[in-house]
Backbone as CSV, one residue per row, in Angstrom:
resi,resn,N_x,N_y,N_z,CA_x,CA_y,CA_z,C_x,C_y,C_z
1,UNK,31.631,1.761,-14.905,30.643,1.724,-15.957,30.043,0.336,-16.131
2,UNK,30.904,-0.404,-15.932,30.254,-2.051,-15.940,29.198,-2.028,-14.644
3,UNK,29.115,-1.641,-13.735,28.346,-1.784,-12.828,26.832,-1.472,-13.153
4,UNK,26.735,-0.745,-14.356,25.184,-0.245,-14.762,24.991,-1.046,-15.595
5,UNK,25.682,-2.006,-15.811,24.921,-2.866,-16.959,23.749,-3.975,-15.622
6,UNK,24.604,-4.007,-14.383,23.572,-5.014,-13.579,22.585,-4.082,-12.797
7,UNK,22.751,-2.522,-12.943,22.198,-1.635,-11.852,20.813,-1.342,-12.891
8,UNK,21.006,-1.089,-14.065,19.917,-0.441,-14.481,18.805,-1.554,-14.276
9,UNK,18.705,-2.336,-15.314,17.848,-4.005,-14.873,17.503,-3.995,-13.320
10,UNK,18.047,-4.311,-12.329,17.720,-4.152,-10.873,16.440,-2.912,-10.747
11,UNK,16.863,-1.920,-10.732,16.506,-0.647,-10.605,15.164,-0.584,-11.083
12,UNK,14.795,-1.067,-12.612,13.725,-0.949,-13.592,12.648,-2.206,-13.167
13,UNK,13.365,-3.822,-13.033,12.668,-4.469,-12.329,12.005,-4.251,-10.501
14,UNK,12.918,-3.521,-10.310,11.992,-2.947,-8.471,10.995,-2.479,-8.772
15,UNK,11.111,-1.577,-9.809,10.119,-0.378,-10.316,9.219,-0.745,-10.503
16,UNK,9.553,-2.254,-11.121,7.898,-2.900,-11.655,7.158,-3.365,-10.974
17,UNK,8.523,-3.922,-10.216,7.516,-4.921,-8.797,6.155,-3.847,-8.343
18,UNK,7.026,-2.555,-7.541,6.311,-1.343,-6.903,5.002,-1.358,-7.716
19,UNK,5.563,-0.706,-8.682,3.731,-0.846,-9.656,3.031,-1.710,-9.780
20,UNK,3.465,-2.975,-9.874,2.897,-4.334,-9.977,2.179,-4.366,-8.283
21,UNK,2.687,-4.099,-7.535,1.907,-4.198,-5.634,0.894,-3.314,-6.084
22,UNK,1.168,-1.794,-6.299,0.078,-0.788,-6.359,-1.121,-1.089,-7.447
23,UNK,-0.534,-2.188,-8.135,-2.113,-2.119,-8.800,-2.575,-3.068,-8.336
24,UNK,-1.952,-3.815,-7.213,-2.675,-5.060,-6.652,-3.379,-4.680,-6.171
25,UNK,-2.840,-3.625,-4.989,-3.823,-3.246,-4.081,-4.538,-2.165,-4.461
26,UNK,-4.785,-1.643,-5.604,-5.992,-0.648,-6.093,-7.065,-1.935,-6.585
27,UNK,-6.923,-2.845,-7.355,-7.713,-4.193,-7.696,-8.255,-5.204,-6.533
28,UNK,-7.637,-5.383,-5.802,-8.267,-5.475,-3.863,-8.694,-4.532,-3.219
29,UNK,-9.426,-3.955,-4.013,-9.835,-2.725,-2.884,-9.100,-2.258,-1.724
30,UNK,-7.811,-1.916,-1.596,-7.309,-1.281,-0.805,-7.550,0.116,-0.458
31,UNK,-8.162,0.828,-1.510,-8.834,2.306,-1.265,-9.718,2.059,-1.360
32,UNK,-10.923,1.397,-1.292,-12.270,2.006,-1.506,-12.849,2.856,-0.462
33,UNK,-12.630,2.528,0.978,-13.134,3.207,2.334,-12.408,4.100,3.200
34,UNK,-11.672,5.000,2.523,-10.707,5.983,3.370,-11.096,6.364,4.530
35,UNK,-12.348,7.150,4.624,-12.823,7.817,5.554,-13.374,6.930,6.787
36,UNK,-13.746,5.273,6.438,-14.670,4.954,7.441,-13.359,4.334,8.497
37,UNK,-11.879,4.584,8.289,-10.902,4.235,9.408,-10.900,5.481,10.209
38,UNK,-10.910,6.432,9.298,-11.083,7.701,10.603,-11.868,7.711,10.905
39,UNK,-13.182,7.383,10.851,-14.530,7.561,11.368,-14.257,6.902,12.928
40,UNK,-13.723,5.455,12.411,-13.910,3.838,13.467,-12.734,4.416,14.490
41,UNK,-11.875,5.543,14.797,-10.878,5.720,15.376,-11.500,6.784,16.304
42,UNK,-12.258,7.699,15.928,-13.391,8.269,16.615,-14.200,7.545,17.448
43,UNK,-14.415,6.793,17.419,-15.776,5.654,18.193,-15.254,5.206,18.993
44,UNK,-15.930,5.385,20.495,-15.611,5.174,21.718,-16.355,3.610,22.347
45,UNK,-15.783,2.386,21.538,-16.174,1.275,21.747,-15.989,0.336,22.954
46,UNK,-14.949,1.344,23.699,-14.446,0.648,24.652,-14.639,0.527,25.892
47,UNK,-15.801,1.329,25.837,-16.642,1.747,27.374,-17.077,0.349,27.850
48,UNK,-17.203,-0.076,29.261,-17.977,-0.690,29.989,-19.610,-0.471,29.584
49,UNK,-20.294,-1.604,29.356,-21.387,-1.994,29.044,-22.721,-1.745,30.161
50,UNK,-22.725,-1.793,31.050,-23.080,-1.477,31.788,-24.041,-0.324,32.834
C-alpha cells in the first residue's frame, strides 16, 4: 500500500506530460495536412528526367 503513495503522482504526472505533447503538437500544426502525405506517397517523383 505504501507503494501508491509514489505510484499514483508518477502515473498522473505521465498523464500530463502525454497531454501536455498532444496539445503541443495540435498548436504546431501537427494535423493540419493529413491527406497531402498520402497524396505525396502516390507521386511517382522518382523517375529519370529524361
Amino acid at each position: 500500500m505504501n507503494m501508491l503513495i509514489y505510484l499514483i503522482p508518477v502515473a498522473l504526472a505521465l498523464g500530463g506530460l502525454g497531454l501536455a505533447a498532444f496539445l503541443w503538437s495540435l498548436k504546431s500544426g501537427q494535423y493540419d495536412d493529413l491527406d497531402g502525405a498520402a497524396w505525396r506517397v502516390l507521386e511517382d517523383d522518382d523517375r529519370p528526367k529524361s
